[in-house]
PyMOL CGO cylinders between C-alpha atoms (Angstrom):
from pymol import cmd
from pymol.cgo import CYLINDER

trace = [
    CYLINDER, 103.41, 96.66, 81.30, 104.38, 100.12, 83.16, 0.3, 1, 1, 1, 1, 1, 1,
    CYLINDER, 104.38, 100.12, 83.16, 106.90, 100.08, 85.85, 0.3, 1, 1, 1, 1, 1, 1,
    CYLINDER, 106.90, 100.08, 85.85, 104.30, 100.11, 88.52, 0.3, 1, 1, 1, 1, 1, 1,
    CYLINDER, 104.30, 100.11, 88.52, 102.43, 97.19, 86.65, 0.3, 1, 1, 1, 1, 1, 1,
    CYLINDER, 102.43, 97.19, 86.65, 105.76, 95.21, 87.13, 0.3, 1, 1, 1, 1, 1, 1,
    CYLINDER, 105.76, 95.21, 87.13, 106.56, 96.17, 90.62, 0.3, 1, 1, 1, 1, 1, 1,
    CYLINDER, 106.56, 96.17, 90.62, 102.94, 94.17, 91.63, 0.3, 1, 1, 1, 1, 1, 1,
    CYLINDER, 102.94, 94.17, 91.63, 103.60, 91.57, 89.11, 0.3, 1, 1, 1, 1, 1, 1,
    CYLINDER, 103.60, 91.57, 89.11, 107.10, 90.99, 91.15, 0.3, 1, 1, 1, 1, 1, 1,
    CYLINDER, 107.10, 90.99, 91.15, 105.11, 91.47, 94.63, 0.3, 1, 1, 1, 1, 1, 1,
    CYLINDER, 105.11, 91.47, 94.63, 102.76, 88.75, 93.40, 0.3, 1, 1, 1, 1, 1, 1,
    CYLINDER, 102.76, 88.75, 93.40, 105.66, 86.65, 92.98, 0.3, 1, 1, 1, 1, 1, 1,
    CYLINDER, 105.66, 86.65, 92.98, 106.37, 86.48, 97.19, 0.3, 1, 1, 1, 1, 1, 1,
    CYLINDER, 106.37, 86.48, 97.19, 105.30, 82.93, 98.18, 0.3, 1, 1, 1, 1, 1, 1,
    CYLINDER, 105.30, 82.93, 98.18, 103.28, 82.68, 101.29, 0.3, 1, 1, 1, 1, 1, 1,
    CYLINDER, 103.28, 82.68, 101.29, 105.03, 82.35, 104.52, 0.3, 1, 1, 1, 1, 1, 1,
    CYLINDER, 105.03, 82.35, 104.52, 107.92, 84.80, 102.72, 0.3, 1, 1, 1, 1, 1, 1,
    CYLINDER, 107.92, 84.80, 102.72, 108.33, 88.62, 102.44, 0.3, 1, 1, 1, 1, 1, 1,
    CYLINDER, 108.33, 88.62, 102.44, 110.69, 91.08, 100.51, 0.3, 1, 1, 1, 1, 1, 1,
    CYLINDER, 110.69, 91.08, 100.51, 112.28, 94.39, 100.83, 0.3, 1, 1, 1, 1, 1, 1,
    CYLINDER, 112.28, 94.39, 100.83, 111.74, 97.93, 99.15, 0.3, 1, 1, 1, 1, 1, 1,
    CYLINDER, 111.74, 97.93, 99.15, 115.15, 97.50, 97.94, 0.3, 1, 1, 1, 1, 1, 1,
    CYLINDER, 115.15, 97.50, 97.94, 114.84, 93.99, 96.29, 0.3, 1, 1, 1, 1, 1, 1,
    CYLINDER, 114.84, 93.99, 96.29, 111.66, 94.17, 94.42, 0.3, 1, 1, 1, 1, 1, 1,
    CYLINDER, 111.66, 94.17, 94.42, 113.58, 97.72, 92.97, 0.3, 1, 1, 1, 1, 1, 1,
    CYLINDER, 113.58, 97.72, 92.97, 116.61, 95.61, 92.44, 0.3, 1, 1, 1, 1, 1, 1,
    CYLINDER, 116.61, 95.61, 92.44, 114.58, 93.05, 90.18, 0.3, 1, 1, 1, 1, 1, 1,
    CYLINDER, 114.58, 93.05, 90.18, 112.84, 95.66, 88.67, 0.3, 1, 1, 1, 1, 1, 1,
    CYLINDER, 112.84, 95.66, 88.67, 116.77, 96.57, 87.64, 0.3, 1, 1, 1, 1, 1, 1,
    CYLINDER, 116.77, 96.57, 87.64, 117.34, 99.66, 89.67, 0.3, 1, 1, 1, 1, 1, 1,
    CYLINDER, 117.34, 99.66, 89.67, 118.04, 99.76, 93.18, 0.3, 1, 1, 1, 1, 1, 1,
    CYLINDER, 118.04, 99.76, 93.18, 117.93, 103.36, 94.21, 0.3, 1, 1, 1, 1, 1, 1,
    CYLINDER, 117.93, 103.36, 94.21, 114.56, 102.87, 92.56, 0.3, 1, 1, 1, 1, 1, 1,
    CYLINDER, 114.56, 102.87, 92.56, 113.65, 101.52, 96.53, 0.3, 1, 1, 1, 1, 1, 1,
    CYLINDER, 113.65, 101.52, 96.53, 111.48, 104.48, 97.68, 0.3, 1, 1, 1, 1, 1, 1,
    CYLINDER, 111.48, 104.48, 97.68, 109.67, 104.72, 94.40, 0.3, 1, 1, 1, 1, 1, 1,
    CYLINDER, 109.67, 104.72, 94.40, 108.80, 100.75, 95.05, 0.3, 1, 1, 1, 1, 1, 1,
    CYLINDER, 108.80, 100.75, 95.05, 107.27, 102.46, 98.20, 0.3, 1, 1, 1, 1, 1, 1,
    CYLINDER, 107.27, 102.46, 98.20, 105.41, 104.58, 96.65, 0.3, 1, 1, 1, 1, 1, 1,
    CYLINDER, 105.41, 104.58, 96.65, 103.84, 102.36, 94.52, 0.3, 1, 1, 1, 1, 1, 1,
    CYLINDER, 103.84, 102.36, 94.52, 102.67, 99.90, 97.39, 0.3, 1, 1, 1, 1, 1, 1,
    CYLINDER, 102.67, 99.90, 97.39, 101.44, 103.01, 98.87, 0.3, 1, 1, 1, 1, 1, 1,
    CYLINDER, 101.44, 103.01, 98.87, 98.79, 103.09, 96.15, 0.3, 1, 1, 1, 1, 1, 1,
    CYLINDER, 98.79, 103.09, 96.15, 98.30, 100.10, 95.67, 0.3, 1, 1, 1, 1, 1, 1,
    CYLINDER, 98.30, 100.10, 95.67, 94.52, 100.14, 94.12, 0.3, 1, 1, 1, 1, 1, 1,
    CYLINDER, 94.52, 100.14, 94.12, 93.29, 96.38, 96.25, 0.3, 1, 1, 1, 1, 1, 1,
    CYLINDER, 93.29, 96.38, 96.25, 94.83, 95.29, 99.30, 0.3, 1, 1, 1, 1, 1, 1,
    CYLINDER, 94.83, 95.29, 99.30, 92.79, 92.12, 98.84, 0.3, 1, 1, 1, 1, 1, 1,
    CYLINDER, 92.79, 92.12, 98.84, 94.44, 90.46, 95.96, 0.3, 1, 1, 1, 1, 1, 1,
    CYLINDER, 94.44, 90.46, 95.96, 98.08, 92.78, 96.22, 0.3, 1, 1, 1, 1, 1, 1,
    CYLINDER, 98.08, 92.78, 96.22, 100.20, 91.59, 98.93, 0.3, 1, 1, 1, 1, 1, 1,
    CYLINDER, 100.20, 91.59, 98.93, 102.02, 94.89, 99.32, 0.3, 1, 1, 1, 1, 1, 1,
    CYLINDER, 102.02, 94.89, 99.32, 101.96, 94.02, 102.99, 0.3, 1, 1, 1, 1, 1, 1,
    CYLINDER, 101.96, 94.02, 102.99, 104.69, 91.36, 102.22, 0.3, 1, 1, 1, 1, 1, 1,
    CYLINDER, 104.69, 91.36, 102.22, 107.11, 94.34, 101.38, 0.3, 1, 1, 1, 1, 1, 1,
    CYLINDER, 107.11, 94.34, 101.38, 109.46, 95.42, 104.67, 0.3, 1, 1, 1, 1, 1, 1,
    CYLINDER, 109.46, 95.42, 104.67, 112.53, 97.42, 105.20, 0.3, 1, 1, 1, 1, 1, 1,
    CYLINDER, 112.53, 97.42, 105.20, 116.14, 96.35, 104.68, 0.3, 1, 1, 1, 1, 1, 1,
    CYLINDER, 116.14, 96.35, 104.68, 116.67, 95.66, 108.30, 0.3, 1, 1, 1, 1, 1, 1,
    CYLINDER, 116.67, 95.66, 108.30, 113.51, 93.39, 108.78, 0.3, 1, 1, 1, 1, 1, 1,
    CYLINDER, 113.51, 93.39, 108.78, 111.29, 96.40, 110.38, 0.3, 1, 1, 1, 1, 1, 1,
    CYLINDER, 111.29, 96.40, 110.38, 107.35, 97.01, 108.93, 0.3, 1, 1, 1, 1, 1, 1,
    CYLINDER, 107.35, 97.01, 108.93, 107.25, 100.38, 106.25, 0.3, 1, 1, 1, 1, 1, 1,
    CYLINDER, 107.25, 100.38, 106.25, 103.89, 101.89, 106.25, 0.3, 1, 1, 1, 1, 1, 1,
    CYLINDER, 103.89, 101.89, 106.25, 100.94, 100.27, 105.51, 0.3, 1, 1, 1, 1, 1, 1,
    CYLINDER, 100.94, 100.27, 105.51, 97.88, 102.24, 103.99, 0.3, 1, 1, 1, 1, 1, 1,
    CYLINDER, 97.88, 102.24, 103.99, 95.62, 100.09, 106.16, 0.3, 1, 1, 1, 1, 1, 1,
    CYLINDER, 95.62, 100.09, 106.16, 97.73, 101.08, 109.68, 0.3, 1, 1, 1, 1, 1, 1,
    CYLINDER, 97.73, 101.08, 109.68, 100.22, 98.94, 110.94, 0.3, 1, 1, 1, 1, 1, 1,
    CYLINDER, 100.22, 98.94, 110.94, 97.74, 96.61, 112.88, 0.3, 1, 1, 1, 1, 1, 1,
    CYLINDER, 97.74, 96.61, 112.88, 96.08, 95.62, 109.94, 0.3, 1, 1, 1, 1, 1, 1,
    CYLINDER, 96.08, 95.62, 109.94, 99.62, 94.75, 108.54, 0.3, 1, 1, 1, 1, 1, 1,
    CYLINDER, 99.62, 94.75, 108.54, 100.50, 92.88, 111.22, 0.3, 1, 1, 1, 1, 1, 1,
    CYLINDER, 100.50, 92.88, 111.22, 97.48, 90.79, 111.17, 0.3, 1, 1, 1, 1, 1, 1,
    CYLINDER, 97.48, 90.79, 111.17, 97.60, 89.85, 107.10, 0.3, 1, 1, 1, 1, 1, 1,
    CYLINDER, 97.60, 89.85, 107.10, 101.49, 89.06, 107.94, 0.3, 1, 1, 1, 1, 1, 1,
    CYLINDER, 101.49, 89.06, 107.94, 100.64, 86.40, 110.67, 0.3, 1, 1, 1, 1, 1, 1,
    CYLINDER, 100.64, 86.40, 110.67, 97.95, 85.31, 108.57, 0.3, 1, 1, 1, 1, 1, 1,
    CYLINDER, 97.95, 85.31, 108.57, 100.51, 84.81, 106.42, 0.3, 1, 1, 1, 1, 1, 1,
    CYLINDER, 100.51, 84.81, 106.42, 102.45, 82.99, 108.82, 0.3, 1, 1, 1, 1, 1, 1,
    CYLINDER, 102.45, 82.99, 108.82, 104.92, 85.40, 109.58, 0.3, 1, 1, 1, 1, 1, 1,
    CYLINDER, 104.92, 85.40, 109.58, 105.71, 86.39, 112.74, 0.3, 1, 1, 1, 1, 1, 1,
    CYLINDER, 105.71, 86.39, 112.74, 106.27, 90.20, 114.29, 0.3, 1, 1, 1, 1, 1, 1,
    CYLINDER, 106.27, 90.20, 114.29, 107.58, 91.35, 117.64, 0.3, 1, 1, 1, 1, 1, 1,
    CYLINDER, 107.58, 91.35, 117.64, 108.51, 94.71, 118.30, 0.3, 1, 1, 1, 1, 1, 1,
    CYLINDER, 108.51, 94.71, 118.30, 107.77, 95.71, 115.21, 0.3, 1, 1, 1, 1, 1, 1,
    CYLINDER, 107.77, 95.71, 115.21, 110.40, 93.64, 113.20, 0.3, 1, 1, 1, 1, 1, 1,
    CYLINDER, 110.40, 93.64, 113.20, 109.56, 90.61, 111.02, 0.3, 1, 1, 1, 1, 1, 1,
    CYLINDER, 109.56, 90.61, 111.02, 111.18, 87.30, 113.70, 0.3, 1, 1, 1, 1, 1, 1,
    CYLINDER, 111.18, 87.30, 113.70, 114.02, 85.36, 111.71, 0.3, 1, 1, 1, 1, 1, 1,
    CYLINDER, 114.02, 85.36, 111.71, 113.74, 87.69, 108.77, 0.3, 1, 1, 1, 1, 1, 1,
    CYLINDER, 113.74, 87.69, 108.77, 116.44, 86.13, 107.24, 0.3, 1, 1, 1, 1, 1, 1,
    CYLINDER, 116.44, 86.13, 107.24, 114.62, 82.67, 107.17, 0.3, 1, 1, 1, 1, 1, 1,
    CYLINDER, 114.62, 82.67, 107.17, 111.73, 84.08, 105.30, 0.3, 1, 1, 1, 1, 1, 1,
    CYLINDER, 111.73, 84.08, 105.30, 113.42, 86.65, 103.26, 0.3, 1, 1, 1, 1, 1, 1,
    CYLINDER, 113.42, 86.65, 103.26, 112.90, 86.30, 99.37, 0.3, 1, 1, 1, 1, 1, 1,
    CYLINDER, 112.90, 86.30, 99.37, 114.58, 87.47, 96.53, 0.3, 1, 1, 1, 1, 1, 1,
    CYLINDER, 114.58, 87.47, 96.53, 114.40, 85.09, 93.93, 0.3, 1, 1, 1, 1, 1, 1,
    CYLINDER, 114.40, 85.09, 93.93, 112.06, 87.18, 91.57, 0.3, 1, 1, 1, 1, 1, 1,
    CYLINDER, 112.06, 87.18, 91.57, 111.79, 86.02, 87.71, 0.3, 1, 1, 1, 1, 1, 1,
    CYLINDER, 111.79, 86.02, 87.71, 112.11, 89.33, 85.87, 0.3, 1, 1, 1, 1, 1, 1,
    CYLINDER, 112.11, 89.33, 85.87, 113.65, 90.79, 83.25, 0.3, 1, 1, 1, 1, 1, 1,
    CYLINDER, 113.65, 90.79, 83.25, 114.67, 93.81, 84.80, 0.3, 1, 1, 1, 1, 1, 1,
    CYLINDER, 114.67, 93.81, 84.80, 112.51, 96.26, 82.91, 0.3, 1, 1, 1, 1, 1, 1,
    CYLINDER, 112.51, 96.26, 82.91, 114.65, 99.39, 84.53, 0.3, 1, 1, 1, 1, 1, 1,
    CYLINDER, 114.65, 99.39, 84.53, 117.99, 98.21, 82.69, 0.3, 1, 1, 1, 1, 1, 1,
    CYLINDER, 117.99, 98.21, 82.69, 116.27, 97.97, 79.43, 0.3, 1, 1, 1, 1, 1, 1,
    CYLINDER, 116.27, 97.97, 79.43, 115.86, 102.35, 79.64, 0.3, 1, 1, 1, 1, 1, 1,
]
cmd.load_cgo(trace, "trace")
């Protein structure tokens, strides 16, 4: 499995209800500064439909970009049953996740 195979197989990972960061999914993949990169990749992300890059927000809680517009990002997130006001995911903290299995395919390089 490539890097960018991994990075989905860790976004796949987010349970509904929870979302992620740039930063952590880069961190599991075993390379922080690898956190823009992890953008990237959601960025072409080949099926919004079964790829829930729209689970993946920034550090402080606010939405990244979404290929689909931020509207349509909004929408799968409450679907989701997460909440957004002004643009920032409400009690991020709460539904902030992390606890990706992995084995850190950037460390093994």
């Amino acid at each position: 499995m490539n890097v960018t195979e991994y990075s989905y197989y860790l976004v796949r990972q987010i349970p509904v209800g929870r979302v992620s960061t740039y930063g952590a999914v880069a961190k599991a993949l075993g390379n922080k500064g690898y956190a823009r990169v992890v953008g990237k990749y959601m960025n072409k992300n080949p099926d919004a439909e079964t790829m829930p890059c729209f689970k993946i927000v920034k550090s402080d809680g606010s939405l990244g970009g979404f290929g689909l517009g931020i509207d349509d990002n909004i929408r799968r997130l409450n679907k989701d049953g997460i909440m957004v006001k002004n643009g920032r995911i409400v009690d991020f903290q709460k539904v902030f996740f992390d606890d990706f299995k992995t084995d850190y395919p950037l460390k093994k390089k």
